[in-house]
Structures are given as structure tokens and as C-alpha cells.
Steps between C-alpha positions, in 0.01 A plus 500: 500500500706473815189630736245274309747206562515607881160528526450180374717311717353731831158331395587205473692463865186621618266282322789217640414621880184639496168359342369749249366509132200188531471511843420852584230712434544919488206661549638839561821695440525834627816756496526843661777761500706440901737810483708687189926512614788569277341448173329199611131430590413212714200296383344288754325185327230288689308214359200290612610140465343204529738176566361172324817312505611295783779697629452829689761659304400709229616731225351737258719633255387864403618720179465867443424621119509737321188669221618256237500253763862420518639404835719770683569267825443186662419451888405235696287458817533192702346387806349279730115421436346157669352230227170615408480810659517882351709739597746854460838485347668867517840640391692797354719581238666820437503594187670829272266814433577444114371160471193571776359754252485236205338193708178515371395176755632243765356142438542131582760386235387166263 
């Protein structure tokens, strides 16, 4: 309950800085293994934005799941992306071996 709550509020300070939801449109959201370290493999998200809100400042909140479709963790890429234009926004998370082998998907969280 305490991580749902967290992610909860961590959406909505970004939806409170960052224009999101309405006003952007993902049209792709790729992920791809960076490097494997102490247990951990980084993931390296990227996602093809485009921004039509009036602020540059956008957010797309992203969710991993699991086969029965459960969500395992919740990230967040923000950005800068001028009104009306289309672009990249790219980050990492690390994230343990054990729950890497049960993510079954990354996408763009509802």
C-alpha cells in the first residue's frame, strides 16, 4: 500500500510541474537492457513524445507489469519538448534480477 501511495503522490508532483496525461501524445516507448551490476540490471527507457500543451515541460509516467498485468514499478520520464513539436524523452532505472525476469512489459501508465 505504502509504494502505491508513493507512486501516487510522485505522479501527481509531476503532473503539478510538467504537462502530461491530455496534452501529450506517445507514439513510441522503447526499453533495452544498459549493463547487468550487483544483482541489478539497468533498463534504459526512451519515448517518442509529442507536446500539445502549452508548456515545454513534459512528463510521461511509465509502469512495468507483470503476465497478469500487475504493476512491479513505476518510473517517470520528464523533459523538455517545445509546444507542438515531437520529440525523445530517455532515462534509466536499475532494477533487481528477480523482478526483471517477471516484467512481462514497460508501458505508458493510465
Amino acid at each position: 500500500m505504502k509504494k502505491v501511495i508513493t507512486a501516487l503522490l510522485a505522479i501527481l508532483f509531476l503532473a503539478s510541474q510538467y504537462g502530461f496525461a491530455s496534452e501529450i501524445k506517445v507514439s513510441t516507448l522503447e526499453d533495452s537492457i544498459m549493463k547487468r551490476d550487483s544483482g541489478n540490471v539497468w533498463i534504459s527507457l526512451k519515448a517518442t513524445v509529442t507536446n500539445n500543451g502549452s508548456s515545454p515541460r513534459v512528463a510521461v509516467p511509465v509502469q512495468a507489469v507483470d503476465e497478469n498485468n500487475h504493476t512491479m514499478k513505476n518510473f517517470g520520464l520528464k523533459g523538455t519538448i517545445p509546444p507542438g513539436a515531437t520529440g525523445e524523452l530517455v532515462g534509466s532505472i536499475p532494477v533487481s534480477e528477480h523482478e526483471f525476469k517477471k516484467i512481462k512489459k514497460w508501458q505508458v501508465a493510465e
